[in-house]
N, CA, C and O of each residue as an XYZ file, in Angstrom:
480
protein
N      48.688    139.898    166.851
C      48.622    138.484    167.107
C      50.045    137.931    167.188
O      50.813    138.625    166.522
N      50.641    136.890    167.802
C      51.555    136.485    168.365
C      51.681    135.174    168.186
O      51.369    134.720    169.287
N      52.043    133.937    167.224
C      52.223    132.800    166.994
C      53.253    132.366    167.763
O      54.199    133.151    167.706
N      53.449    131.398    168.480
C      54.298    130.694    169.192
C      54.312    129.293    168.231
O      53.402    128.543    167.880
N      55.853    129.296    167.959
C      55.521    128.168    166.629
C      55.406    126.847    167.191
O      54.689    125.982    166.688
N      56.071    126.687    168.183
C      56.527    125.122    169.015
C      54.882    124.791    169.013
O      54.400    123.889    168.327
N      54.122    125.639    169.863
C      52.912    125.408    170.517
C      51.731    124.960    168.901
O      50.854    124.098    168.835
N      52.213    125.968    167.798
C      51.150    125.742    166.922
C      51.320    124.347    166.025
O      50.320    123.732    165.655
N      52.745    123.875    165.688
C      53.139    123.000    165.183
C      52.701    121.478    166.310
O      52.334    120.375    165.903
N      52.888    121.890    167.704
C      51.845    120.638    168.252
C      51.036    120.290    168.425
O      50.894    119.334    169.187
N      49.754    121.057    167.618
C      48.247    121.625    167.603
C      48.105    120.302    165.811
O      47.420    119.342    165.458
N      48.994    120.965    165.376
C      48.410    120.117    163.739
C      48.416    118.510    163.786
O      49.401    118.356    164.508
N      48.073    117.522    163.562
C      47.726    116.244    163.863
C      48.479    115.456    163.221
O      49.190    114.547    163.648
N      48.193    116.079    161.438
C      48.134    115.293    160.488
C      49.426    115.908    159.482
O      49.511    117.133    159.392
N      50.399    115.062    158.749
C      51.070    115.157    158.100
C      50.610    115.905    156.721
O      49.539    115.491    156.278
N      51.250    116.945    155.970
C      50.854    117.453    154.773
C      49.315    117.971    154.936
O      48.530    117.796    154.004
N      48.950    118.538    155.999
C      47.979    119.282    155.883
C      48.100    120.664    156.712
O      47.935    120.904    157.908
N      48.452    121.476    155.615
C      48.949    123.012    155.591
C      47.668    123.622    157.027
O      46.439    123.560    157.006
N      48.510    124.122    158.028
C      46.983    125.114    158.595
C      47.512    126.800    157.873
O      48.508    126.786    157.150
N      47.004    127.756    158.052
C      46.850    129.233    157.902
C      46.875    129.676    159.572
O      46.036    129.575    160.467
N      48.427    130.276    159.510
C      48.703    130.616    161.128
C      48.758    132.362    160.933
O      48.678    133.248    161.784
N      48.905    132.424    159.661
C      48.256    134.448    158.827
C      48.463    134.887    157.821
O      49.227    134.323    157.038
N      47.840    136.042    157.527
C      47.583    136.498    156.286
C      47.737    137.941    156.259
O      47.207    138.783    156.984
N      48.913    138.143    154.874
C      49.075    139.422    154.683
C      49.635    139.589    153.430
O      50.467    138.886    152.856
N      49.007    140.736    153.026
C      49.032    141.286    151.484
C      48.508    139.986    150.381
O      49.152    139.754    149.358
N      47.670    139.455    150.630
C      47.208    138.244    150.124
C      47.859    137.231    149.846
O      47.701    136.640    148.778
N      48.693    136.861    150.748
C      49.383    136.007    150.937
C      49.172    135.254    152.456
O      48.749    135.839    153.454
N      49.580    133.769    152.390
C      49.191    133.124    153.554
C      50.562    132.584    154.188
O      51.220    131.790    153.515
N      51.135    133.072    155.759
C      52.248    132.309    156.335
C      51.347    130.638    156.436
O      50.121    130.704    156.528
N      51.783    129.708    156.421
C      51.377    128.228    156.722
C      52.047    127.290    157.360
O      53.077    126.981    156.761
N      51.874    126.749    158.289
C      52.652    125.686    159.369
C      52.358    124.298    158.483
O      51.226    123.997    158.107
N      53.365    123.625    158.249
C      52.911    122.233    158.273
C      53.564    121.135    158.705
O      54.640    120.931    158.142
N      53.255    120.419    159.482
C      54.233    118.746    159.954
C      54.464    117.856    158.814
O      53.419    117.299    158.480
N      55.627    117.485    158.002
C      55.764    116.809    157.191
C      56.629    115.931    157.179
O      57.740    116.313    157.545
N      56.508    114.635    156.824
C      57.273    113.218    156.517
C      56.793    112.675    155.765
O      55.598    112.851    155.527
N      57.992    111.283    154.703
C      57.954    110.937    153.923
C      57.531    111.724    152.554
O      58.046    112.842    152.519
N      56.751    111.432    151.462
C      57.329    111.859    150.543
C      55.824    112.086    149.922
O      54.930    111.258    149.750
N      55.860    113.700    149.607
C      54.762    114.077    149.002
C      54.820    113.923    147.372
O      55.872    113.667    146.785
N      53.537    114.113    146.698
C      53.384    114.431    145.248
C      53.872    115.043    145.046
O      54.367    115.786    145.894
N      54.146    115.198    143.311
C      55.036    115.928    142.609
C      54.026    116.855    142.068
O      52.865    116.519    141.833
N      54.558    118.153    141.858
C      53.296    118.956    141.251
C      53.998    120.434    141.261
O      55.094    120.847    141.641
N      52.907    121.004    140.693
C      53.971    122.590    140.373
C      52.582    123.728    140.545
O      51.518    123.435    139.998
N      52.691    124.746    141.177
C      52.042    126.291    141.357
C      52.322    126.906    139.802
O      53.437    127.321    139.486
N      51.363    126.911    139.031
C      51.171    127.386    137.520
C      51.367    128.866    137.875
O      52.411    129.140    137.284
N      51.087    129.615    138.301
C      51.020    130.950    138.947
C      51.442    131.823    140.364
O      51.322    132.938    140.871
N      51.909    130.740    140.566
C      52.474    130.944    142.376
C      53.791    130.764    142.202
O      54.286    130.079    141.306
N      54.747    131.728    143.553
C      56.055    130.772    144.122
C      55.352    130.490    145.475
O      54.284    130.825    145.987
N      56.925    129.360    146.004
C      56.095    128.904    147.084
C      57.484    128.879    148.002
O      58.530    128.386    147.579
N      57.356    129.428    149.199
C      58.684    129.410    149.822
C      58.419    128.294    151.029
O      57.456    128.217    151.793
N      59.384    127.610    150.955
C      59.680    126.922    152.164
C      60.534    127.141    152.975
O      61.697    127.188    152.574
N      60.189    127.382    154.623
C      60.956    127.637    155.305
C      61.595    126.743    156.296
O      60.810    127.038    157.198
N      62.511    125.756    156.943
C      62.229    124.628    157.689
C      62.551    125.543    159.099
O      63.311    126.509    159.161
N      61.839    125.019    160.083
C      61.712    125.138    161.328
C      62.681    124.732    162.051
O      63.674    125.271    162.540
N      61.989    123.073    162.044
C      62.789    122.376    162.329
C      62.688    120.494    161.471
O      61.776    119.745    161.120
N      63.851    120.465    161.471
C      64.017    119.106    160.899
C      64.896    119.385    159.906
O      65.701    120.306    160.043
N      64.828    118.241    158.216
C      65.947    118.398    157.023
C      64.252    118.228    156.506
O      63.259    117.689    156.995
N      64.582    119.110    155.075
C      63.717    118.862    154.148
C      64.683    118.963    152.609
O      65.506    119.823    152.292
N      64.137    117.520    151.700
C      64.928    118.137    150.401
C      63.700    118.251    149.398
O      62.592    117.759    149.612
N      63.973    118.795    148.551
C      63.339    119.488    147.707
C      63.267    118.925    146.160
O      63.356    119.788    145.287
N      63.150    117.881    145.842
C      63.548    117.159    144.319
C      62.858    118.133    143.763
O      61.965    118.858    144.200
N      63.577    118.030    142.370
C      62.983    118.906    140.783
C      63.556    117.689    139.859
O      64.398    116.794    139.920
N      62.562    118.223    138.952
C      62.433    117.361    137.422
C      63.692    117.968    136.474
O      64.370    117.311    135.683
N      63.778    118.987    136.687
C      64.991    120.105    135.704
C      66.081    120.423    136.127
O      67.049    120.882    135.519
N      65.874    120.056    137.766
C      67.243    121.009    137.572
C      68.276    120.300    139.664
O      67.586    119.408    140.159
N      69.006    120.498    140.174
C      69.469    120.254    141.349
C      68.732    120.110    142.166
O      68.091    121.137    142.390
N      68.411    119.056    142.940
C      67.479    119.143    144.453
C      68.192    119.783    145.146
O      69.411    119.934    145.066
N      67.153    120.372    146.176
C      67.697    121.343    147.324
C      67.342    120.605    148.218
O      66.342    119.888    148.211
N      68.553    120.779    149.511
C      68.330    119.821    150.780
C      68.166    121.022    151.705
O      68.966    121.914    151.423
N      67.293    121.327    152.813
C      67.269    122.185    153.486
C      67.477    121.796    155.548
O      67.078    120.810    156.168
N      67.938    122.546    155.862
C      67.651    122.181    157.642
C      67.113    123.170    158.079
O      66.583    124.041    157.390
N      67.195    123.148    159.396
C      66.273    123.723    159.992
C      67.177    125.462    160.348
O      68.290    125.728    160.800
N      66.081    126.271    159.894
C      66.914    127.838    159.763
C      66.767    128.509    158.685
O      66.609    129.730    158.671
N      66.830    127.310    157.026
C      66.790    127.659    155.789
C      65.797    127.712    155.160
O      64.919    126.991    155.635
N      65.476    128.320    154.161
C      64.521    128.388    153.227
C      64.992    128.272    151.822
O      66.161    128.256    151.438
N      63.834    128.187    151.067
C      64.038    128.386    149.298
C      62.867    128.394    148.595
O      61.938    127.694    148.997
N      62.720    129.224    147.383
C      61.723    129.717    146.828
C      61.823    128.885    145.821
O      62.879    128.766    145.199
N      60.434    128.018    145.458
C      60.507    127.619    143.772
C      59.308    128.496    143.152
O      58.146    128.815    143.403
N      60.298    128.682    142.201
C      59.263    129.415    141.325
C      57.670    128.774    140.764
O      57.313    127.596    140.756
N      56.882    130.028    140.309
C      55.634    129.332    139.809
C      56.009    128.183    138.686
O      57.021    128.191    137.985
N      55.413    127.620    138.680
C      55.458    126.215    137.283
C      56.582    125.396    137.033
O      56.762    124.784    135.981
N      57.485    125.392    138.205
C      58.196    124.211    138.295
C      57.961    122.855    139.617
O      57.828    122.787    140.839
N      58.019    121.978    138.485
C      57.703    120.835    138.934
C      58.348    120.483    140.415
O      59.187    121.340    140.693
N      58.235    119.652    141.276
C      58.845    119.760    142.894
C      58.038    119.130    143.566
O      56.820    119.308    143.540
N      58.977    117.862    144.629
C      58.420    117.102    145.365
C      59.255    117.318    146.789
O      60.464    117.397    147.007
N      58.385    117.364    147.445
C      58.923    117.710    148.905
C      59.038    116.480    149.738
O      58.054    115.782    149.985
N      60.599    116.131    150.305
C      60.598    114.855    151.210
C      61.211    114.917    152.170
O      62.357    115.351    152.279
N      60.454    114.445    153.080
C      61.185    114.505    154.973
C      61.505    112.841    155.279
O      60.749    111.895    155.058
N      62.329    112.827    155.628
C      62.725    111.408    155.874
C      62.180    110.963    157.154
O      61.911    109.788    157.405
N      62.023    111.988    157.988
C      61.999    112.501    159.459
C      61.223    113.492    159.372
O      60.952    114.248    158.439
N      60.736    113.398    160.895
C      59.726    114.467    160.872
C      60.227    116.029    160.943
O      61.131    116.243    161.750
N      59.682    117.258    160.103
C      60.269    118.211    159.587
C      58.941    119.435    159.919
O      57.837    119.072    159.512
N      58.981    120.502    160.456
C      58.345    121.434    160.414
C      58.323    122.860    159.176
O      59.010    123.837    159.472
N      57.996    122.871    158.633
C      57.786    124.192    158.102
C      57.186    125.309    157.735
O      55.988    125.129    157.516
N      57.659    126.715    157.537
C      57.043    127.881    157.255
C      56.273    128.026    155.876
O      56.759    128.999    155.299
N      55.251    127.440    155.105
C      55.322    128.127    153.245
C      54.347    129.117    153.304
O      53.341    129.124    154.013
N      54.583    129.643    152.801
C      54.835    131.460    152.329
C      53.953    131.896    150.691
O      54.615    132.509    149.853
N      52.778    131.599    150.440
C      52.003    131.523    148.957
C      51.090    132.343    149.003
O      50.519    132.723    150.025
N      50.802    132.809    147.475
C      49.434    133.411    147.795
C      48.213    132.940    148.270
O      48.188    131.713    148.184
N      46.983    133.501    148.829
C      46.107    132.926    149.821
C      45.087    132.636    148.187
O      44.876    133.368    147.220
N      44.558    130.901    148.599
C      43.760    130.250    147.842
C      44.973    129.165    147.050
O      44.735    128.447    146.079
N      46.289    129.290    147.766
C      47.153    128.238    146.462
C      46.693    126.568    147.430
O      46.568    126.269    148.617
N      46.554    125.782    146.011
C      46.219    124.471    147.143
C      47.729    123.977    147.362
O      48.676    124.647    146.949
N      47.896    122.736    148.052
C      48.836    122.230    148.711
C      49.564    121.585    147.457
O      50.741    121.676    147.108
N      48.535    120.929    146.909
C      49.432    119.923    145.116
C      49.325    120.534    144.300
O      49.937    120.099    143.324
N      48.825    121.406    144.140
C      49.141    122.510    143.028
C      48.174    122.234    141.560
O      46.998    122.525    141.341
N      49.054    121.650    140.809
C      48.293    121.116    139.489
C      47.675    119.582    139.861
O      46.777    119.173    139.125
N      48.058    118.847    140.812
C      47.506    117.527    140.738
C      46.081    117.557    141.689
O      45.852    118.342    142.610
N      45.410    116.730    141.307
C      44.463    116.469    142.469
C      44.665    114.674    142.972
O      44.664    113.597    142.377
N      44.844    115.184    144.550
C      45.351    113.820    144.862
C      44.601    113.512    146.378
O      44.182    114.557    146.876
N      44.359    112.350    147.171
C      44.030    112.308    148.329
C      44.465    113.322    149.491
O      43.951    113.561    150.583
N      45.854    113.944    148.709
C      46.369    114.452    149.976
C      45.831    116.518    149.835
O      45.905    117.354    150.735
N      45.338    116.717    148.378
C      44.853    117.806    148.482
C      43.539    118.274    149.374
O      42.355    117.953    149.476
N      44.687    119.456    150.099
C      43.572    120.099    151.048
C      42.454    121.594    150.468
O      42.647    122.808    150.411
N      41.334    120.729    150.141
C      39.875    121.723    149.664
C      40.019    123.282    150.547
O      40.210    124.425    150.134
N      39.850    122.778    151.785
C      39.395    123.761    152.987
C      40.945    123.974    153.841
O      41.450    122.941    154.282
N      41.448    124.870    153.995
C      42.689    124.900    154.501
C      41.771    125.291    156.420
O      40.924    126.075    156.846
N      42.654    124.151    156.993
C      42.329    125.116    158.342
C      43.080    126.101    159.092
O      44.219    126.198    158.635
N      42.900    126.736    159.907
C      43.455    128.056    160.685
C      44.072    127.403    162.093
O      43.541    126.544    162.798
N      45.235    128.011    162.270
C      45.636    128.245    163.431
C      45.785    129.259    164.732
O      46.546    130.185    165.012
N      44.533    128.527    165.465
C      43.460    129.831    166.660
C      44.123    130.114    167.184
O      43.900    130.937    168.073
């Protein structure tokens, strides 16, 4: 299978809603379009890598340095640290989790996605 990212990233509609573009070793690659400023929340058992595509993404933490990212970079937060993801601008990215992690992690919020969808 062969993802063309431009094409799949203009397929997703909606801001902060992760699709599943594949899956391997039980883990899920995930596309998502993101702006403005998501919940704060932490993977109790997961890391979660973000990759940016394209755009700036920074990365606030409760403990420790925010990470500002552009487009090219990535960064891994570990399981059970706290982290809010913000695009000022619209921002594409790669995250990289095990398959079944939800999007807010410990919170349940309007923006948690139940049913993750796929990218055909």
């Amino acid at each position: 299978m062969v993802v063309d990212l431009a094409e799949a990233f203009a397929r997703i509609e909606e801001f902060w809603s992760p699709h599943v573009a594949a899956e391997l070793n039980g883990q899920h690659v995930k596309l998502a379009r993101l702006e403005g400023t998501f919940d704060w929340h932490h993977h109790e058992s997961a890391d979660e890598l973000f990759l940016v595509q394209e755009g700036e993404l920074t990365i606030r933490f409760r403990d420790r340095t925010d990470v500002h990212l552009t487009a090219g970079q990535f960064h891994v937060v570990p399981a059970g640290v706290d982290h809010q993801p913000v695009a000022d601008e619209e921002c594409h990215v790669l995250l990289f989790e095990p398959a079944g992690t939800l999007n807010t992690g410990n919170v349940d919020s309007e923006r948690t996605v139940e049913e993750e969808q796929r990218i055909e």
